[in-house]
PyMOL Python script that loads the backbone (N, CA, C, O; Angstrom):
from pymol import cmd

cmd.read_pdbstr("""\
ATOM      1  N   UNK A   1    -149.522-112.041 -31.497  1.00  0.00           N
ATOM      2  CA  UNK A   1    -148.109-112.079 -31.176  1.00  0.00           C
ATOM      3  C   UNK A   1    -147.363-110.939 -31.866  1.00  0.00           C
ATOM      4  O   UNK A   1    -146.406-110.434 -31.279  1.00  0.00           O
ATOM      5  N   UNK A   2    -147.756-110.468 -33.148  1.00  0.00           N
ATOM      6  CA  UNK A   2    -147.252-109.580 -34.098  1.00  0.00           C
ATOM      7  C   UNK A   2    -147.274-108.076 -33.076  1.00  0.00           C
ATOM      8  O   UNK A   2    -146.413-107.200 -33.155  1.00  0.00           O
ATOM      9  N   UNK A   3    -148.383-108.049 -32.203  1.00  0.00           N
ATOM     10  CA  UNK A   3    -149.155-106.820 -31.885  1.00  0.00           C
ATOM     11  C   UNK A   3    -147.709-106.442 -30.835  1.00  0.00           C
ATOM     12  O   UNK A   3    -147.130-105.356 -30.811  1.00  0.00           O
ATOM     13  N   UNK A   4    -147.407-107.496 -30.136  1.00  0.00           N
ATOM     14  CA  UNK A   4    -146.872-107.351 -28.798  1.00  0.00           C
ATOM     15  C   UNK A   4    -145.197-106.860 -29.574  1.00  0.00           C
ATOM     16  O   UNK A   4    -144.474-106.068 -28.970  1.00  0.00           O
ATOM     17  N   UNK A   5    -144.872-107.316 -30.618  1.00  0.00           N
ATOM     18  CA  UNK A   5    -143.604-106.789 -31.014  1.00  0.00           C
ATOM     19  C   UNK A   5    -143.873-105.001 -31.347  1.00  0.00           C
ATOM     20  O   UNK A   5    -143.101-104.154 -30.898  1.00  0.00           O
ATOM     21  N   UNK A   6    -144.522-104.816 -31.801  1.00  0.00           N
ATOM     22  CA  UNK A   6    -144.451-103.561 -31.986  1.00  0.00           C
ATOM     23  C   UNK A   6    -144.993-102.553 -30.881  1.00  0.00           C
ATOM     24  O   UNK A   6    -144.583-101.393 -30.910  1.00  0.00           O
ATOM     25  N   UNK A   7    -145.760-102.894 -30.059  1.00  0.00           N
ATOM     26  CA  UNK A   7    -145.426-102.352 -28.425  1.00  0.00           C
ATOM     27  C   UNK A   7    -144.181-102.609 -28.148  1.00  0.00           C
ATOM     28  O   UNK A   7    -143.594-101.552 -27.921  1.00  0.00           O
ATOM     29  N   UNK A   8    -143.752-103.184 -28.093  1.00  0.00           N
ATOM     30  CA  UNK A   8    -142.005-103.529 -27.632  1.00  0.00           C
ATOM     31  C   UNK A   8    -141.143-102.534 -28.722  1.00  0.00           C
ATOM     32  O   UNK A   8    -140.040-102.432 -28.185  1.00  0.00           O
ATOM     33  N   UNK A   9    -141.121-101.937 -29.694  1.00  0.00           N
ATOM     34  CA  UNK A   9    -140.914-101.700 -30.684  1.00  0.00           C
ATOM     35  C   UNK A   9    -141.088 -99.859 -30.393  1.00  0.00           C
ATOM     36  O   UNK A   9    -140.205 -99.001 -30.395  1.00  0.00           O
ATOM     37  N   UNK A  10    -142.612 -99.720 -30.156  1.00  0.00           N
ATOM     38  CA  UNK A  10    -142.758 -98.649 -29.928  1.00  0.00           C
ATOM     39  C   UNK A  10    -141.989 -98.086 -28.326  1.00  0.00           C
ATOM     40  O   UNK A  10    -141.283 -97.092 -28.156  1.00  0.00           O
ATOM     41  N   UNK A  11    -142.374 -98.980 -27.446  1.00  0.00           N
ATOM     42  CA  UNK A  11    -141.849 -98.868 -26.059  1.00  0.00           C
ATOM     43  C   UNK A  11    -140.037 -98.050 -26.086  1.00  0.00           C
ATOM     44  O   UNK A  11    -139.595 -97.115 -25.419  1.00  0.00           O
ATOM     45  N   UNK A  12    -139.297 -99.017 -27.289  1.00  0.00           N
ATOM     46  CA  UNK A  12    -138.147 -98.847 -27.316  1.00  0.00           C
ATOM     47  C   UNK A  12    -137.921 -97.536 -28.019  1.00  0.00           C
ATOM     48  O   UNK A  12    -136.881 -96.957 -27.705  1.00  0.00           O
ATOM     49  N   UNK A  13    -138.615 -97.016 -28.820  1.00  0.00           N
ATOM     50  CA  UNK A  13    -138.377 -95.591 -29.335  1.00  0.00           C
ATOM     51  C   UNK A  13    -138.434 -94.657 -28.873  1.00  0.00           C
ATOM     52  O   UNK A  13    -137.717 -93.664 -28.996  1.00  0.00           O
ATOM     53  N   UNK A  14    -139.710 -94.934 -27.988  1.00  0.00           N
ATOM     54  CA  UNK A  14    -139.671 -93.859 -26.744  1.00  0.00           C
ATOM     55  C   UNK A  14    -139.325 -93.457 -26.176  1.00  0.00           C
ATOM     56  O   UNK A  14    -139.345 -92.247 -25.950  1.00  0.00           O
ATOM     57  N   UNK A  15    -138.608 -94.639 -25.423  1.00  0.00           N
ATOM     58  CA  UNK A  15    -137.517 -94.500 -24.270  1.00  0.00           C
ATOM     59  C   UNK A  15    -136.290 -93.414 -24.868  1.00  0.00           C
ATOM     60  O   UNK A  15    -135.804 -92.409 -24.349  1.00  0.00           O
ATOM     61  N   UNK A  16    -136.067 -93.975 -25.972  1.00  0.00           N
ATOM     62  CA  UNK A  16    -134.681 -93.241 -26.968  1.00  0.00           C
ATOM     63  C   UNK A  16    -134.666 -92.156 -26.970  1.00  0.00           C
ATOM     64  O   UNK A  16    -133.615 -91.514 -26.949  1.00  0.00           O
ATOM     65  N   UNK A  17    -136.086 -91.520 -27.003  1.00  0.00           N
ATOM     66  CA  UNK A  17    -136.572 -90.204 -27.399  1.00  0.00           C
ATOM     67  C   UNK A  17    -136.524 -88.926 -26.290  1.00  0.00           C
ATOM     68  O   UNK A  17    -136.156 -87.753 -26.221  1.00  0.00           O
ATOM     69  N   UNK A  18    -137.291 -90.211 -25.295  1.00  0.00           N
ATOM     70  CA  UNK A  18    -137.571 -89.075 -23.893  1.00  0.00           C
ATOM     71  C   UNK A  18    -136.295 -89.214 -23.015  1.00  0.00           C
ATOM     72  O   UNK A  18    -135.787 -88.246 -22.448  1.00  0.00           O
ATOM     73  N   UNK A  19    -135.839 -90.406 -22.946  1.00  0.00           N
ATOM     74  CA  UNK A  19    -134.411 -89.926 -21.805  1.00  0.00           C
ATOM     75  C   UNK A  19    -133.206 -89.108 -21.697  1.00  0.00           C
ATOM     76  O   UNK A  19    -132.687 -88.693 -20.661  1.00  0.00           O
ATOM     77  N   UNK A  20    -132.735 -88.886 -23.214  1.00  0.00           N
ATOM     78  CA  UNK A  20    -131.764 -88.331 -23.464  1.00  0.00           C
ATOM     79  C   UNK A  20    -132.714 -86.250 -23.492  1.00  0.00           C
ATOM     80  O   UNK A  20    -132.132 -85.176 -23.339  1.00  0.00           O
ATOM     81  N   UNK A  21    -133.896 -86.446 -23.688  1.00  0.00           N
ATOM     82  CA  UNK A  21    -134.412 -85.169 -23.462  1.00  0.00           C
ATOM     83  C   UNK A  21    -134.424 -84.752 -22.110  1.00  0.00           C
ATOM     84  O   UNK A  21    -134.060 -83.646 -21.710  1.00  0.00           O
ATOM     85  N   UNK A  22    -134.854 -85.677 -21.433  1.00  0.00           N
ATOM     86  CA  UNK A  22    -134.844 -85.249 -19.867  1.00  0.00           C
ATOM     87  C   UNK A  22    -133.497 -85.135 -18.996  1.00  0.00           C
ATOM     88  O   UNK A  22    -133.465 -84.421 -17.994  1.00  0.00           O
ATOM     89  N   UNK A  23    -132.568 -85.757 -19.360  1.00  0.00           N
ATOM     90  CA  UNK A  23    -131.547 -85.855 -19.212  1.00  0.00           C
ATOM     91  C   UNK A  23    -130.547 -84.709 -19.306  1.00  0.00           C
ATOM     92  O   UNK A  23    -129.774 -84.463 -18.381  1.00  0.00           O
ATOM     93  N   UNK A  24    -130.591 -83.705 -20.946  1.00  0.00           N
ATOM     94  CA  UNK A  24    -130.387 -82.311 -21.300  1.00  0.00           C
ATOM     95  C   UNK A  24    -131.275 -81.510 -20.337  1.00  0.00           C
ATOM     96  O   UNK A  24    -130.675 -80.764 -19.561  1.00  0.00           O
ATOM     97  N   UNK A  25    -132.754 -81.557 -20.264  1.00  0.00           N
ATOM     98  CA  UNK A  25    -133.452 -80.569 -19.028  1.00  0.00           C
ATOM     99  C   UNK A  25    -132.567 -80.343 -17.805  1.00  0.00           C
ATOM    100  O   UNK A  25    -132.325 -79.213 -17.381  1.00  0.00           O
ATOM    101  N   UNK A  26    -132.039 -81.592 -17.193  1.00  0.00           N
ATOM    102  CA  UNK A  26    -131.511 -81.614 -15.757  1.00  0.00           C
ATOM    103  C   UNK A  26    -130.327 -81.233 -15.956  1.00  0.00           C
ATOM    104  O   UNK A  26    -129.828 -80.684 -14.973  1.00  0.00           O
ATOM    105  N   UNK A  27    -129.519 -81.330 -17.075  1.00  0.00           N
ATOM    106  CA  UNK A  27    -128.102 -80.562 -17.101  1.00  0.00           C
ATOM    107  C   UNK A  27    -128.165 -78.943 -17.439  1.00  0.00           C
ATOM    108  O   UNK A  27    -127.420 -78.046 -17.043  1.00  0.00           O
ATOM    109  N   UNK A  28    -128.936 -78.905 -18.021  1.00  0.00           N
ATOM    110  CA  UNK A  28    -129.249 -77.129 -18.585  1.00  0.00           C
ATOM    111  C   UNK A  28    -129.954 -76.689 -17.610  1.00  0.00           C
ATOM    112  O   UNK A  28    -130.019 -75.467 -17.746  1.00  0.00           O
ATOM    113  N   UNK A  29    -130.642 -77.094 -16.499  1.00  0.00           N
ATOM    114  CA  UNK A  29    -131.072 -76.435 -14.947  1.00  0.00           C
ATOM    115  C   UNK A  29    -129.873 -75.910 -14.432  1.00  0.00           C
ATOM    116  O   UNK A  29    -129.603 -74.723 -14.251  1.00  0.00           O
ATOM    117  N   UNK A  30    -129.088 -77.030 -14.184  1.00  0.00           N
ATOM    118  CA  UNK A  30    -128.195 -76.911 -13.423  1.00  0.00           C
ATOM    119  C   UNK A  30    -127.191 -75.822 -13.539  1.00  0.00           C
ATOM    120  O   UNK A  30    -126.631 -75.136 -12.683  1.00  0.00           O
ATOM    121  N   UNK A  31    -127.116 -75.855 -14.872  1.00  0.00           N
ATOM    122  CA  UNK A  31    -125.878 -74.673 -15.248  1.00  0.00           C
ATOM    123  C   UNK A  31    -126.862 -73.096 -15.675  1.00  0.00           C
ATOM    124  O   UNK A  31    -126.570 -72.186 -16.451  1.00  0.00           O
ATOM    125  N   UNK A  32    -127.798 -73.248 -15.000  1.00  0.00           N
ATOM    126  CA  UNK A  32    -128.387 -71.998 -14.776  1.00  0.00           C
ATOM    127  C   UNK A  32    -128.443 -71.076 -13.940  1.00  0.00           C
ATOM    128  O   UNK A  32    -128.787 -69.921 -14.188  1.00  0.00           O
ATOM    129  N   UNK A  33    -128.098 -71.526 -12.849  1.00  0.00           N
ATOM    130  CA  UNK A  33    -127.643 -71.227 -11.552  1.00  0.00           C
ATOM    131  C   UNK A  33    -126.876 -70.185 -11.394  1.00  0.00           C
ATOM    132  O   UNK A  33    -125.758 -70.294 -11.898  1.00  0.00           O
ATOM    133  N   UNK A  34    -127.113 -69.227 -10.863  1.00  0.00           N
ATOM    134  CA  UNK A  34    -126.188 -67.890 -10.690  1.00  0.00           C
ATOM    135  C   UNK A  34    -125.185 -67.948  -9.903  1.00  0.00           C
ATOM    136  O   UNK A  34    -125.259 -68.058  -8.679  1.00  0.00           O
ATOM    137  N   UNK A  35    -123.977 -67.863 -10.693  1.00  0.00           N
ATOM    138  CA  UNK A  35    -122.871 -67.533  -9.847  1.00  0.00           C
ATOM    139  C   UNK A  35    -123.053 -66.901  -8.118  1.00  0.00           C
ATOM    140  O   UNK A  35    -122.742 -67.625  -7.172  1.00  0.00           O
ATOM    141  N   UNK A  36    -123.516 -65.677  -7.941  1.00  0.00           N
ATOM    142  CA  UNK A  36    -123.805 -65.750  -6.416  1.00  0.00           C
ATOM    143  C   UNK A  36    -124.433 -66.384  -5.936  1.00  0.00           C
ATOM    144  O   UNK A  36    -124.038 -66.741  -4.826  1.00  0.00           O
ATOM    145  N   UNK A  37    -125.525 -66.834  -6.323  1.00  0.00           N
ATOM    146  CA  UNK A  37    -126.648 -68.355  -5.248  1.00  0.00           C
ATOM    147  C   UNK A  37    -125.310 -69.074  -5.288  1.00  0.00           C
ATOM    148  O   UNK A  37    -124.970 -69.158  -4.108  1.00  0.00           O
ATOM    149  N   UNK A  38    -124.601 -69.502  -5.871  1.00  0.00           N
ATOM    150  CA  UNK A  38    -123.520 -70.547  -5.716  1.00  0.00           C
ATOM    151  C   UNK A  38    -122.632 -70.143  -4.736  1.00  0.00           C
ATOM    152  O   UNK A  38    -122.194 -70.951  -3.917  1.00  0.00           O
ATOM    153  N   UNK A  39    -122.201 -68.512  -4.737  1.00  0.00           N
ATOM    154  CA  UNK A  39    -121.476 -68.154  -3.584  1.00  0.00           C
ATOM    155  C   UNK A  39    -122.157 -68.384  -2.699  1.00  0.00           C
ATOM    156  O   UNK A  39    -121.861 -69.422  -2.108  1.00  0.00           O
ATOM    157  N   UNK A  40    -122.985 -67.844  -2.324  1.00  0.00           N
ATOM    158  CA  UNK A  40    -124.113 -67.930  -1.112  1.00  0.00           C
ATOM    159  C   UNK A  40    -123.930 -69.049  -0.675  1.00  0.00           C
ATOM    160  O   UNK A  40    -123.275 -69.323   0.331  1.00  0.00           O
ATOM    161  N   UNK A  41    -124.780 -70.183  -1.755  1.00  0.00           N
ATOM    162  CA  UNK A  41    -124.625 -71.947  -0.950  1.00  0.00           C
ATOM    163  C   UNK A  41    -122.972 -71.818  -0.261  1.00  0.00           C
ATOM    164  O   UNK A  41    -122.979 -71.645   0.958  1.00  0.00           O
ATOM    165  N   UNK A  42    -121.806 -71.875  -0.815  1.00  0.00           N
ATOM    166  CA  UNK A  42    -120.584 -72.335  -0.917  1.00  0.00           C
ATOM    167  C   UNK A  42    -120.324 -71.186   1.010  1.00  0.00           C
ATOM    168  O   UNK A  42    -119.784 -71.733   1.972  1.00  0.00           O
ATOM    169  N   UNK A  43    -120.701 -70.110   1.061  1.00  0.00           N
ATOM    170  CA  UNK A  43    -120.468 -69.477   2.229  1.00  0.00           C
ATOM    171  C   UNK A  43    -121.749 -69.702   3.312  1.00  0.00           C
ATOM    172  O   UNK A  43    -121.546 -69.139   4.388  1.00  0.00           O
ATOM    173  N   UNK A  44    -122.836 -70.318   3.227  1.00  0.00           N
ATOM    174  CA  UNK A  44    -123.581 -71.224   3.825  1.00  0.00           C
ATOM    175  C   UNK A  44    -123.260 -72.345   4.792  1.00  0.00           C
ATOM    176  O   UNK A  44    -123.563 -72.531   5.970  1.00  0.00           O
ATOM    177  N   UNK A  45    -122.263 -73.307   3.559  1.00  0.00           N
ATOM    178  CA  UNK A  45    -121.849 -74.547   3.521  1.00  0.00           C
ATOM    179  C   UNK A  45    -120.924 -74.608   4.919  1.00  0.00           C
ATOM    180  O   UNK A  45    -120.852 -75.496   5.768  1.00  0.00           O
ATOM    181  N   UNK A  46    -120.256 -73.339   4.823  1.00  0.00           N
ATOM    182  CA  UNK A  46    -118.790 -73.114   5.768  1.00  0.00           C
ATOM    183  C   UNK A  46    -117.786 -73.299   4.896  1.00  0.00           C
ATOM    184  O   UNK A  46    -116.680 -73.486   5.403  1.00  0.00           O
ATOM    185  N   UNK A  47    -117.884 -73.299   3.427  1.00  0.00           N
ATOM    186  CA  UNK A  47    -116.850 -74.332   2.183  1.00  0.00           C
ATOM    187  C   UNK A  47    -115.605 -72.338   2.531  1.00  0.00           C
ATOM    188  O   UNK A  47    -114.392 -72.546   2.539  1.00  0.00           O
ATOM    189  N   UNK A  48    -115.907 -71.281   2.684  1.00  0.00           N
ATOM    190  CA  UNK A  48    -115.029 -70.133   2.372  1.00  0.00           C
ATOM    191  C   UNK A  48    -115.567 -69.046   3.556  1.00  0.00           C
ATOM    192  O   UNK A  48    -116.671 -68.751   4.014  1.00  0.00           O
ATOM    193  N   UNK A  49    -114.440 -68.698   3.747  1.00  0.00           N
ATOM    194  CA  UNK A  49    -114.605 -67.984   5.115  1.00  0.00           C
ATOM    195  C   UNK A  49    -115.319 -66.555   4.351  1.00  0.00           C
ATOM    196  O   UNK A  49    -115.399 -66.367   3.137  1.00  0.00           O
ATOM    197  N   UNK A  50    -115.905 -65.432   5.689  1.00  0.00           N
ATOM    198  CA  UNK A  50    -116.362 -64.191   5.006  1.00  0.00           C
ATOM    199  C   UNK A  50    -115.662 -63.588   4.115  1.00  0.00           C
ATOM    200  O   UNK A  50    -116.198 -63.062   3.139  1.00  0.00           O
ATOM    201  N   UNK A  51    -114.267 -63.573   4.332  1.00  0.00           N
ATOM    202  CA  UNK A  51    -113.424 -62.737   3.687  1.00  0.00           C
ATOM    203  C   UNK A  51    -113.199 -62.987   2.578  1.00  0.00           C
ATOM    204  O   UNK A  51    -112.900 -62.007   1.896  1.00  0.00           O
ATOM    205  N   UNK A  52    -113.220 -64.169   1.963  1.00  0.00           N
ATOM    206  CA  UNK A  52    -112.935 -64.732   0.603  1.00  0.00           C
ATOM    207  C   UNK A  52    -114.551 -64.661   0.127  1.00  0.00           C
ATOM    208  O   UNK A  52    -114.720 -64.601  -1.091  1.00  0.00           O
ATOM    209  N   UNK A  53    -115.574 -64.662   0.854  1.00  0.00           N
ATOM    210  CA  UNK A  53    -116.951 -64.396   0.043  1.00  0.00           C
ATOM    211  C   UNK A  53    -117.186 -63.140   0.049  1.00  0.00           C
ATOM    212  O   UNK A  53    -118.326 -62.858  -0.321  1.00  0.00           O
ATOM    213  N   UNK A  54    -116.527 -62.276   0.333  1.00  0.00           N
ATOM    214  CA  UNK A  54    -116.809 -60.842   0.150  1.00  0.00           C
ATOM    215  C   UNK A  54    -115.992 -60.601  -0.967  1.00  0.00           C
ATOM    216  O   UNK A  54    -116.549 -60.272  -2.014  1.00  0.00           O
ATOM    217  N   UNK A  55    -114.947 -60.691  -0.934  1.00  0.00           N
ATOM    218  CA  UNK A  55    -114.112 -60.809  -2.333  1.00  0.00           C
ATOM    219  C   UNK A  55    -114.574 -60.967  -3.586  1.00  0.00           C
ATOM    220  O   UNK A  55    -114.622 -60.082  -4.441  1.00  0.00           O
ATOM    221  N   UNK A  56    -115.074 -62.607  -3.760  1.00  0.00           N
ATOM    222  CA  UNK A  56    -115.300 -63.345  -4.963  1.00  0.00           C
ATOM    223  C   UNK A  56    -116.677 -62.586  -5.171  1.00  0.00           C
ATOM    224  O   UNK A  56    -117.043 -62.551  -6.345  1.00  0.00           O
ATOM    225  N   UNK A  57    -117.493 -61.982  -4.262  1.00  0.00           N
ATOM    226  CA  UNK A  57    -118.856 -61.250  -4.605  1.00  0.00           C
ATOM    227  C   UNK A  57    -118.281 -60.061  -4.870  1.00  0.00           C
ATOM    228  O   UNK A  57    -119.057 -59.732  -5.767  1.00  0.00           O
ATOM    229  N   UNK A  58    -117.665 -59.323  -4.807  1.00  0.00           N
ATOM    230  CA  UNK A  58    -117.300 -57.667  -5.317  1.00  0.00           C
ATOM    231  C   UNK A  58    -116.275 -58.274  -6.625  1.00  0.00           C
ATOM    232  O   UNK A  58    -115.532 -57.473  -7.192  1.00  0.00           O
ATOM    233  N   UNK A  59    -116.294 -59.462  -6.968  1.00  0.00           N
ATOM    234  CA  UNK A  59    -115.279 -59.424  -8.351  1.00  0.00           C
ATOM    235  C   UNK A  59    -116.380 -60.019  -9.240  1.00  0.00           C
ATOM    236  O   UNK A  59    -116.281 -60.129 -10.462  1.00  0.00           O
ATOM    237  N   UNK A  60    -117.663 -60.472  -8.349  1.00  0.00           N
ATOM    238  CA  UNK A  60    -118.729 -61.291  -9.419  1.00  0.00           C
ATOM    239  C   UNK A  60    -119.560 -59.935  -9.902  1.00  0.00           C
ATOM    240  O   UNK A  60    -120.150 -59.889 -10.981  1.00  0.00           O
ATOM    241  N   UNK A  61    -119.520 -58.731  -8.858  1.00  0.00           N
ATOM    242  CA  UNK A  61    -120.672 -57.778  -9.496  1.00  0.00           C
ATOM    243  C   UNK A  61    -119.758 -56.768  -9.831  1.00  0.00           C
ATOM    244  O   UNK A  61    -120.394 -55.828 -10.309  1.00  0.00           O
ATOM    245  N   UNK A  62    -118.021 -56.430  -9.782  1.00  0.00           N
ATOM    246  CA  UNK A  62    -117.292 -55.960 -11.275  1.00  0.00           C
ATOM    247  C   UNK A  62    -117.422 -56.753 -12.341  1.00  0.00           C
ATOM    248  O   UNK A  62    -117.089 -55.941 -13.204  1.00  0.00           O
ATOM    249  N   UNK A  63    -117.625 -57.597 -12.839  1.00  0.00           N
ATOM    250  CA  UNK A  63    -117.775 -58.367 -13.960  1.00  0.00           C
ATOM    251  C   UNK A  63    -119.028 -58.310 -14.556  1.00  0.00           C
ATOM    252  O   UNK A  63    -119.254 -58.536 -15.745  1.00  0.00           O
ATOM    253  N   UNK A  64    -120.040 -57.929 -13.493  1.00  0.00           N
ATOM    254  CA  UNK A  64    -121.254 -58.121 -14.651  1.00  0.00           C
ATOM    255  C   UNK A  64    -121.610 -56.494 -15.356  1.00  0.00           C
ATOM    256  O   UNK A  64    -122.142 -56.246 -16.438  1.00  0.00           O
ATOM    257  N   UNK A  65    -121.046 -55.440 -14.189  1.00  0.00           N
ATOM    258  CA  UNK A  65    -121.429 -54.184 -14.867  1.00  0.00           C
ATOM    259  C   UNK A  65    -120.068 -53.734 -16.277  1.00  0.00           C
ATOM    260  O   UNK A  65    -120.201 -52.720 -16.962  1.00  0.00           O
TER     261      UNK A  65
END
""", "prot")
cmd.dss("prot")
cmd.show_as("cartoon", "prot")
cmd.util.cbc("prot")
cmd.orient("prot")
């Protein structure tokens, strides 16, 4: 009976350990994402007409040089 508490015990540390790690992985993916793939998706989507994605892309590649 002793055995099964500390599987339960260990089970629970684990969990503590690995979710909040995996959890940071999937948020730090996300914000990895390059500003133009994001234009791209967003003028894909239909979300901004050409004219405003030609724009926001000639002000994304003044900014990086």
């Amino acid at each position: 009976m002793m055995m099964y508490w500390w599987i339960l015990i260990g089970a629970v540390v684990l969990a503590a350990i690995l979710l909040p790690v995996s959890r940071w992985k999937t948020k730090n993916e996300n914000n990895l994402e390059e500003p133009l793939q994001i234009l791209k998706k967003r003028y894909a989507k239909g979300e901004i007409s050409k004219d405003e994605f030609e724009e926001q892309k000639s002000i994304l590649k003044k900014n990086r040089s």
